[in-house]
DSSP file (Angstrom, degrees, kcal/mol; ACC not computed):
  #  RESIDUE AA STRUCTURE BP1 BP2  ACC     N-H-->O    O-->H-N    N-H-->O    O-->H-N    TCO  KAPPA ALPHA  PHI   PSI    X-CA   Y-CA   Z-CA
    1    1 A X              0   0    0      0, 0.0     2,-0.6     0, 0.0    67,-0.0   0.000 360.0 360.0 360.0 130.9    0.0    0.0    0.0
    2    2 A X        -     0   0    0      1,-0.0     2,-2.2     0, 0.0    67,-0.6  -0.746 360.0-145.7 -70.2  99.4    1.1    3.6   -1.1
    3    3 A X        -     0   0    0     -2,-0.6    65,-0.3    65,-0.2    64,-0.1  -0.331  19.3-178.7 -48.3  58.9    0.8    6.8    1.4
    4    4 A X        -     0   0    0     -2,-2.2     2,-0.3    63,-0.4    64,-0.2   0.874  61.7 -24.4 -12.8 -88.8   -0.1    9.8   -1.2
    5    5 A X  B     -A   67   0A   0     62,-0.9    62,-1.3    60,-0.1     2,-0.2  -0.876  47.6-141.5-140.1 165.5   -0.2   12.7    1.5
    6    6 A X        +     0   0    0     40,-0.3    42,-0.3    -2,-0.3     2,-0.3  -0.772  26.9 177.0-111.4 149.4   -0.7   13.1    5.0
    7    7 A X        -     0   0    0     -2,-0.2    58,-3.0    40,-0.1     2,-0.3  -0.852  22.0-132.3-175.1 118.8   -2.6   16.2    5.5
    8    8 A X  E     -bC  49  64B   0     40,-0.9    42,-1.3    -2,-0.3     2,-0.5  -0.647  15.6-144.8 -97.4 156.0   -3.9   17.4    9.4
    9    9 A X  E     -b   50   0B   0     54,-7.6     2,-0.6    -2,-0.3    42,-0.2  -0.866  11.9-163.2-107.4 130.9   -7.1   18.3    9.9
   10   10 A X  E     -b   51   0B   0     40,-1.6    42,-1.0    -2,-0.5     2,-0.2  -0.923  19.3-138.8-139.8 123.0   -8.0   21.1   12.3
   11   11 A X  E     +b   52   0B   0     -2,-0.6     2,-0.3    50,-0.2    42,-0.2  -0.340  49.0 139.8 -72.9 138.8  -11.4   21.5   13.5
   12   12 A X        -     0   0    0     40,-3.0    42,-0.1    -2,-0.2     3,-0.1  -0.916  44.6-153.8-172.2 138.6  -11.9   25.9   13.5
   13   13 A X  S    S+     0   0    0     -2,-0.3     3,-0.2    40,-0.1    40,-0.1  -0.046  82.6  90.1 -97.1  21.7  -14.7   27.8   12.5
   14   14 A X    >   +     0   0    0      1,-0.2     3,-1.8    38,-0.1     5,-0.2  -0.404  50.9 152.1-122.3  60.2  -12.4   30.5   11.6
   15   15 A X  G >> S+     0   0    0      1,-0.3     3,-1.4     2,-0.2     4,-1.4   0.910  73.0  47.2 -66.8 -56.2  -11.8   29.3    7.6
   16   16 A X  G 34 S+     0   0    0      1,-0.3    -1,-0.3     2,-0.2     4,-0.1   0.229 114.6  45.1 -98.6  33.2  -11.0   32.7    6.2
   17   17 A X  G <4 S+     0   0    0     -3,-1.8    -1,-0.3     3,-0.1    -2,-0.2  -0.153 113.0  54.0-130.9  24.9   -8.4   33.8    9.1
   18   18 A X  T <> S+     0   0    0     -3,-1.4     4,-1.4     3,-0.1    -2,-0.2   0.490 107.1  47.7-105.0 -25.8   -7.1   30.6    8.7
   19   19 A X  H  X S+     0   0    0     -4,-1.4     4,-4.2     1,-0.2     5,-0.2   0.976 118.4  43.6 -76.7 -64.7   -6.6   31.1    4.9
   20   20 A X  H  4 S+     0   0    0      2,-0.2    -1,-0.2     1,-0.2    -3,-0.1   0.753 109.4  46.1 -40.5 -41.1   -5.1   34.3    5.6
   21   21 A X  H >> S+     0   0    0      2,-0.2     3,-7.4     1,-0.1     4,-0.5   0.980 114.6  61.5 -65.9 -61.8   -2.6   33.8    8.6
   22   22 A X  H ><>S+     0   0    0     -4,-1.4     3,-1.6     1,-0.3     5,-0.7   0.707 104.9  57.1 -19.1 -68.3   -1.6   29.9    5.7
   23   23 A X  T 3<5S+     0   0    0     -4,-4.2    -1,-0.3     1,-0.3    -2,-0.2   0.403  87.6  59.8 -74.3   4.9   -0.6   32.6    3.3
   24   24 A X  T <45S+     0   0    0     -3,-7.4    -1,-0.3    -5,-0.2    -2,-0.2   0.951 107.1  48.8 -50.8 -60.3    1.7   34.3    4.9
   25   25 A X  T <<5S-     0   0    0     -3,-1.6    -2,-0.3    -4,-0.5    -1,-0.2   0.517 127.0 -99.2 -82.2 -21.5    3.6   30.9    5.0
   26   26 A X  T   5S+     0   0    0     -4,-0.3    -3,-0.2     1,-0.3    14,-0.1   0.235  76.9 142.0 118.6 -16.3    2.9   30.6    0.6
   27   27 A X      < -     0   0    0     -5,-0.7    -1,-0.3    12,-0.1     2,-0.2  -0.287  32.4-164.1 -65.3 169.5   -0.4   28.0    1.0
   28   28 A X  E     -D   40   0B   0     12,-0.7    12,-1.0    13,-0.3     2,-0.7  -0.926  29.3 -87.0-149.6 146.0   -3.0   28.7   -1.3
   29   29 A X  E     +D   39   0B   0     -2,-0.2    10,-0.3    10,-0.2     3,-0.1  -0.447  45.8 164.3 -26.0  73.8   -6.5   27.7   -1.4
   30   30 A X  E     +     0   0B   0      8,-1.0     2,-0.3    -2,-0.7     9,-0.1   0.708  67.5  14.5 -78.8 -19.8   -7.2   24.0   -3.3
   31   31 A X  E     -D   38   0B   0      7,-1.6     7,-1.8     2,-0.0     2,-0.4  -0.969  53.5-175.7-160.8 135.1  -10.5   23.2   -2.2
   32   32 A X  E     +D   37   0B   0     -2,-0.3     5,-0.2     5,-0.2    -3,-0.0  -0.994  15.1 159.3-156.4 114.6  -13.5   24.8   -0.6
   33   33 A X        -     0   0    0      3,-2.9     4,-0.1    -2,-0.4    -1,-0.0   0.330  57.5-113.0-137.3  10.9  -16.6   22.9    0.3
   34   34 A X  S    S+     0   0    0      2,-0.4   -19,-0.1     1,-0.2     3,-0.1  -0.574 115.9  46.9 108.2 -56.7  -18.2   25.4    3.0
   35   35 A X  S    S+     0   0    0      1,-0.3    18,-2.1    17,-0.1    19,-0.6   0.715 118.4  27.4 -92.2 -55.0  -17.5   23.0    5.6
   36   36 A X  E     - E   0  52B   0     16,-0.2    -3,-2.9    17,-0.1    -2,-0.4  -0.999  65.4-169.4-128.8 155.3  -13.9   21.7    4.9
   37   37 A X  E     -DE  32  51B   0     14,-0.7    14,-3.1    -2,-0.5     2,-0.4  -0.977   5.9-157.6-129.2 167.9  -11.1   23.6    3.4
   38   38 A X  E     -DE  31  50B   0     -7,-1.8    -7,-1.6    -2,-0.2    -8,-1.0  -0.982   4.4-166.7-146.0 135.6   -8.1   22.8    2.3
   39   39 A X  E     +DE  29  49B   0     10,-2.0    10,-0.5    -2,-0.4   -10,-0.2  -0.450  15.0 170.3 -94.7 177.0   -4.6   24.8    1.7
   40   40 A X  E     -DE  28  48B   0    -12,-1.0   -12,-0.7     8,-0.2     8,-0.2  -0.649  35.6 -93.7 176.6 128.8   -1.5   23.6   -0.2
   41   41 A X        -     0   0    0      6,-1.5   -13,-0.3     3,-0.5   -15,-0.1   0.188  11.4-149.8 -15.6 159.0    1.8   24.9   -1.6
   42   42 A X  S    S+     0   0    0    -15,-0.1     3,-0.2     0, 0.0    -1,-0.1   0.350  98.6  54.8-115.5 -45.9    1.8   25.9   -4.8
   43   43 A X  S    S+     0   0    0      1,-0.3     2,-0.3   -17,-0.1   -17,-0.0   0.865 130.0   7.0 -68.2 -39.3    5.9   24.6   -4.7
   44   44 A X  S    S-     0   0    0      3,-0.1    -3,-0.5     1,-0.1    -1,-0.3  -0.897  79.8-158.4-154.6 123.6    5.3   21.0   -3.5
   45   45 A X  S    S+     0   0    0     -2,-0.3    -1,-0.1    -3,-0.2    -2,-0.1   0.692  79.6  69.7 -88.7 -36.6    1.2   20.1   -3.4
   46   46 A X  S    S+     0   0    0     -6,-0.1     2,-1.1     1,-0.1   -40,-0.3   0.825  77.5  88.9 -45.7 -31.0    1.1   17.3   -1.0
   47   47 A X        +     0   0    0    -42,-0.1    -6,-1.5   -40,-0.1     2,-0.3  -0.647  63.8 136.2 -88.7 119.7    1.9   19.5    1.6
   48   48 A X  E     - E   0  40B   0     -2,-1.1   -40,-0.9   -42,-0.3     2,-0.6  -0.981  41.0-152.4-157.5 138.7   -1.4   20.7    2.8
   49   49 A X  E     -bE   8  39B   0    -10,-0.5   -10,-2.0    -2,-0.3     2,-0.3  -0.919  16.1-145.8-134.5 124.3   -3.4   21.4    5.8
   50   50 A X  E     -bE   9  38B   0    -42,-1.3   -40,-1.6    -2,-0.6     2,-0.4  -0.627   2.5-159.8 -91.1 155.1   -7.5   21.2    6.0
   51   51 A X  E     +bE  10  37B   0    -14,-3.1   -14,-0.7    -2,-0.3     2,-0.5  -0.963  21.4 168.9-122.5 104.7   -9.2   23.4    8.0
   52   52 A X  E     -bE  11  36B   0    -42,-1.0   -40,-3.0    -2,-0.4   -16,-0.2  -0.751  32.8-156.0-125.8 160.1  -13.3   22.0    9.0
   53   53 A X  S    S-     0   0    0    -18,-2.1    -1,-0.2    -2,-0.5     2,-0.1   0.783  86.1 -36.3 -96.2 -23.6  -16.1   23.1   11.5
   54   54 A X  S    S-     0   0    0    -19,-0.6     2,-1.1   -42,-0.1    -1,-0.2  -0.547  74.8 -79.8 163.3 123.3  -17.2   19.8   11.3
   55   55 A X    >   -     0   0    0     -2,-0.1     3,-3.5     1,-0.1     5,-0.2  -0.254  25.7-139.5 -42.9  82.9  -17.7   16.9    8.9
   56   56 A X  T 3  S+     0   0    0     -2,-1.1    -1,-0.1     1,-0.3     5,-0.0   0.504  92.6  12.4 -32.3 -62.0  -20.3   16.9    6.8
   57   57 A X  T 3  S+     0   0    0      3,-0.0     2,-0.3     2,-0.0    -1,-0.3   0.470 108.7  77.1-108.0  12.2  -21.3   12.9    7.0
   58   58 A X  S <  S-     0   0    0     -3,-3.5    29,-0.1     1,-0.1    41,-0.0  -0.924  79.5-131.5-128.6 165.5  -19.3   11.5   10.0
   59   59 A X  S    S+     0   0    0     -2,-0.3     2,-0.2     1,-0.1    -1,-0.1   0.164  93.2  42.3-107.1  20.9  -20.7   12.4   13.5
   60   60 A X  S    S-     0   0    0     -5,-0.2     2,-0.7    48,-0.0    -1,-0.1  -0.885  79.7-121.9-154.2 145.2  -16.9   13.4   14.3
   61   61 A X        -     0   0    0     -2,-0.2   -50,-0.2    -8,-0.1    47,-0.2  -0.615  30.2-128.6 -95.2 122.3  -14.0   15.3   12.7
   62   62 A X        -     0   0    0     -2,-0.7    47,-0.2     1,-0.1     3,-0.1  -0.074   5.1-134.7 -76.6 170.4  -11.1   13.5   12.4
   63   63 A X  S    S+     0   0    0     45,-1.2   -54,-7.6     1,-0.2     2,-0.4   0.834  85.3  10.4 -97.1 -20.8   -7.8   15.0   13.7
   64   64 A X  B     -Cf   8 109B   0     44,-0.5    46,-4.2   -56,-0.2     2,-0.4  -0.992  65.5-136.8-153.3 157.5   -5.6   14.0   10.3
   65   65 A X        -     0   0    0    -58,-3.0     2,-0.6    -2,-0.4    46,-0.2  -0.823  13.9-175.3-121.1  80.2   -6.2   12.6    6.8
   66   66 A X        -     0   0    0     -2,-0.4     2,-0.5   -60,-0.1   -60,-0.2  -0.799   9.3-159.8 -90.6 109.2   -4.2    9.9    5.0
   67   67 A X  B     -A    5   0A   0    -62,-1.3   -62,-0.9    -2,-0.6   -63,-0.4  -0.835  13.2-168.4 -92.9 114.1   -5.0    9.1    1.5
   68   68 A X  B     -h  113   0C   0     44,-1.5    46,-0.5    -2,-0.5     3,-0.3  -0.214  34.5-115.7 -79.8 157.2   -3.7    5.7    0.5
   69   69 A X  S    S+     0   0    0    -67,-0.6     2,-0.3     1,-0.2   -66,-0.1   0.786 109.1  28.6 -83.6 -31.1   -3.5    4.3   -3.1
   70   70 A X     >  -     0   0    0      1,-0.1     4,-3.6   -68,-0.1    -1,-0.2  -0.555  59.2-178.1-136.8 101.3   -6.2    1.5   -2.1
   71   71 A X  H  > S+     0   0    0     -3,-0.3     4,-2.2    -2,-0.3    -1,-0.1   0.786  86.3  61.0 -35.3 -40.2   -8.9    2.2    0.8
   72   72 A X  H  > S+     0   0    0      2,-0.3     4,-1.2     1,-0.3     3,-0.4   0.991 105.7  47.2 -65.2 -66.8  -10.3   -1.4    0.4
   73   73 A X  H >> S+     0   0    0      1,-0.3     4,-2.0     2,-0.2     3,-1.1   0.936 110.3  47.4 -39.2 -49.6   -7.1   -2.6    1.3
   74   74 A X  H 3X S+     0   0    0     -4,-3.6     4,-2.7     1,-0.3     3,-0.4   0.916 109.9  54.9 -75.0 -29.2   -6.5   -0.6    4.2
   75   75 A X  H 3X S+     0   0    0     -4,-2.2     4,-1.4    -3,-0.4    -1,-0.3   0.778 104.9  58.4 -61.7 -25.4  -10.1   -1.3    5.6
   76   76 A X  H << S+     0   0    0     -4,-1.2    -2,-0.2    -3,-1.1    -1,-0.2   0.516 105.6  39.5 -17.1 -51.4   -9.3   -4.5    5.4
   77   77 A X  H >X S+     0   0    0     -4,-2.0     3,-2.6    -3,-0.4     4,-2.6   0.831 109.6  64.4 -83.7 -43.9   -6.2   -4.6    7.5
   78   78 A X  H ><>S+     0   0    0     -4,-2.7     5,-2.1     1,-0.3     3,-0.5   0.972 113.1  36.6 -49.4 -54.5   -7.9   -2.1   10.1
   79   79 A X  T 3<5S+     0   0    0     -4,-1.4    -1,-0.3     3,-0.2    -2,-0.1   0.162 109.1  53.5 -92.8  36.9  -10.4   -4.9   10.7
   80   80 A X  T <45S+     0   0    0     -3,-2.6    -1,-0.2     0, 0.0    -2,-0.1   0.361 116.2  47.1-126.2  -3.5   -8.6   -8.2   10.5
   81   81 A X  T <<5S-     0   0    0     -4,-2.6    -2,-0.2    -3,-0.5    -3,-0.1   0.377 115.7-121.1-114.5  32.9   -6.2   -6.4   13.4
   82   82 A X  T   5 +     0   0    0      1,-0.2     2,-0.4    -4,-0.2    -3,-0.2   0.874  49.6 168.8  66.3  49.5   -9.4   -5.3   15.3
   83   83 A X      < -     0   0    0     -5,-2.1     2,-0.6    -6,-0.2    -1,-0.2  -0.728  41.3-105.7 -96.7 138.1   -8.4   -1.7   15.0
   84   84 A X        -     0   0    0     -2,-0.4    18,-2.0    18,-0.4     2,-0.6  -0.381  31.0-153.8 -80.9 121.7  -11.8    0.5   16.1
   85   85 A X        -     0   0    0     -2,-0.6    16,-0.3    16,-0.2     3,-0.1  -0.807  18.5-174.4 -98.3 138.1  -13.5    2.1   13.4
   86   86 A X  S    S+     0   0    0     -2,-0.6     2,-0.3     1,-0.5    15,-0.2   0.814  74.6  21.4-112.7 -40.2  -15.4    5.1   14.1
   87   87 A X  S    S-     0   0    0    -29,-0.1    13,-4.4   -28,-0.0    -1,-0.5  -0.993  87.4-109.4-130.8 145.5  -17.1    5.5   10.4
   88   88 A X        -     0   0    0     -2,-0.3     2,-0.5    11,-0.2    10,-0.2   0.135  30.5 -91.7 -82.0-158.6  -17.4    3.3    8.2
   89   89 A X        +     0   0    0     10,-0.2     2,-0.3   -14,-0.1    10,-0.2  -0.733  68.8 151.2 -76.4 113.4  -15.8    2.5    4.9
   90   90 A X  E     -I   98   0C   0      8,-1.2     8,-1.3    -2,-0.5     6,-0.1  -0.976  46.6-112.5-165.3 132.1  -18.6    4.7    2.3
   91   91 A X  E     -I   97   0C   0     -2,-0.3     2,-0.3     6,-0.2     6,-0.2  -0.073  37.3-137.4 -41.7 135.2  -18.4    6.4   -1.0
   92   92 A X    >   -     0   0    0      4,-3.4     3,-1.4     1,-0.1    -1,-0.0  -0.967  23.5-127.5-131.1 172.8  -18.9   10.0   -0.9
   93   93 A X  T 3  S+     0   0    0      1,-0.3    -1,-0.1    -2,-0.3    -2,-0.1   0.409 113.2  58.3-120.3 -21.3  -20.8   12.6   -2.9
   94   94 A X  T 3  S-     0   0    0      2,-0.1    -1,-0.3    -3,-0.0    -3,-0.0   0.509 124.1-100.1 -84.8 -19.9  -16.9   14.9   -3.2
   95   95 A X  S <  S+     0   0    0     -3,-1.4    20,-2.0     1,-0.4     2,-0.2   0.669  87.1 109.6 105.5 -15.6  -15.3   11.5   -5.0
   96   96 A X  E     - J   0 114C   0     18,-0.3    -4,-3.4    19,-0.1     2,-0.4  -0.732  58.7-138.8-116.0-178.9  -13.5   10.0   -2.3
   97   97 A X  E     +IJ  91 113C   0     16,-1.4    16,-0.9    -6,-0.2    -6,-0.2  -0.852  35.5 170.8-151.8 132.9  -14.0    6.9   -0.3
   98   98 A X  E     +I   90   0C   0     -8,-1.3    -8,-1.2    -2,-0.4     2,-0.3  -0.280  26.7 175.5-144.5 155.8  -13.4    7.0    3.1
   99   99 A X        -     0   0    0    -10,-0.2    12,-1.3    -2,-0.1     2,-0.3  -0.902  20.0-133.7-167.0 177.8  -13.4    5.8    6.8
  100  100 A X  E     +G  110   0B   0    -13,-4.4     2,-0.2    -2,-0.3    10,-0.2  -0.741  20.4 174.3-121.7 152.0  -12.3    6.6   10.3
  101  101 A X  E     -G  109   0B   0      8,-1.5     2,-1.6    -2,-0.3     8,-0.7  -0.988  37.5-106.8-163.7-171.6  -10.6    4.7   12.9
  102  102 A X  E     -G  108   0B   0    -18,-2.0   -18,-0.4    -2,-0.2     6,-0.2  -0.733  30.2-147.0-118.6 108.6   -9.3    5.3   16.1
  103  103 A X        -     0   0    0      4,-4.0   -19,-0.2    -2,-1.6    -1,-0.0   0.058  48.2 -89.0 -63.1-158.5   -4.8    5.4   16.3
  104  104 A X  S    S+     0   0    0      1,-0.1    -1,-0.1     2,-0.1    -2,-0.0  -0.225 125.5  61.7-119.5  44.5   -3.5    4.1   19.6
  105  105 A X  S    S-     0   0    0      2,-0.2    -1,-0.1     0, 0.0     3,-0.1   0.390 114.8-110.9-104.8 -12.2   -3.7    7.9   21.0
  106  106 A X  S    S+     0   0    0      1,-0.3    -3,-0.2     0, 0.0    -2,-0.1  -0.094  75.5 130.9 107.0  -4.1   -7.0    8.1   20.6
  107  107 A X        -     0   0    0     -5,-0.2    -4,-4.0     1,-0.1     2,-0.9  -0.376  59.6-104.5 -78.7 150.8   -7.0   10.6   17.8
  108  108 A X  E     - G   0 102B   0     -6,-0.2   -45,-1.2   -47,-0.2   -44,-0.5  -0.770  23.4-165.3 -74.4  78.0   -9.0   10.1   14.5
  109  109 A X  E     -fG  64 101B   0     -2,-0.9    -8,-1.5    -8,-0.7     2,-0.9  -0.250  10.4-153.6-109.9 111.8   -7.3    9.1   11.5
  110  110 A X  E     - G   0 100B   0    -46,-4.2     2,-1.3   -10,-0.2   -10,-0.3  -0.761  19.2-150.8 -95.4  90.5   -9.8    9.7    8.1
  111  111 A X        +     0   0    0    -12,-1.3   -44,-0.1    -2,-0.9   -36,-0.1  -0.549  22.7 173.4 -56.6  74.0   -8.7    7.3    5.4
  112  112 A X        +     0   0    0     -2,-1.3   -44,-1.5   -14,-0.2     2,-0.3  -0.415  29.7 174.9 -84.5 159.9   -9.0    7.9    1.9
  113  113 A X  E     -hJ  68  97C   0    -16,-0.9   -16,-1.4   -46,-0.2     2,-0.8  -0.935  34.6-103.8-140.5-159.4   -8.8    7.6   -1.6
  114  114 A X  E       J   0  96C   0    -46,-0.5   -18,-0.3    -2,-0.3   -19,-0.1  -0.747 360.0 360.0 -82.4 109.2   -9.9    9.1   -4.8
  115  115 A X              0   0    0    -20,-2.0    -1,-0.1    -2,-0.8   -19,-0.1   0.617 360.0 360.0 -69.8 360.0  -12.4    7.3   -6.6
């Protein structure tokens, strides 16, 4: 299995003074969906930070976002080494497909990929 990006997610209702302070620092807007955004370099694009108030379809917002080259897979290994998932694995309406589980810090790790 591949890592794509790593990319932390921090819950803030404060989207467009978060945009602002990021561009001091060179991020630029990639993605806007009311609910999450998400900056990224213009010089190396993996490097990226979302900003959310709160997830649109999972009933918590997870603390960081790893998109893998196959989700199946990786749901797959979360449950055959009992690792707790907190949403499940489910297409979504943006393109990716996704699920949460729970690291061994307690924080909430959102796993995607692109469909």
């Amino acid at each position: 299995m591949t890592v794509r990006r790593v990319v932390p997610n921090i819950q803030s209702e404060a989207a467009q003074e978060s945009r602002d302070f990021y561009g001091l620092l060179g991020f630029e807007e990639v993605m806007n969906h009311g609910w999450i955004m998400t900056l990224a370099s213009p010089s190396n694009p993996a490097a990226q930070v979302s900003f959310m108030a709160s997830d649109k379809t999972a009933p918590l917002t997870p603390d960081m976002s790893v998109e893998v080259d196959d989700v199946d897979a990786a749901y797959a290994a979360m449950q055959e080494r009992g690792v707790e998932i907190v949403h499940p694995l489910q297409d979504e309406e943006w393109g990716v497909r996704r699920f949460f589980v729970r690291d061994p810090n307690g924080r909430v790790v959102n796993v995607l990929g692109h469909r």
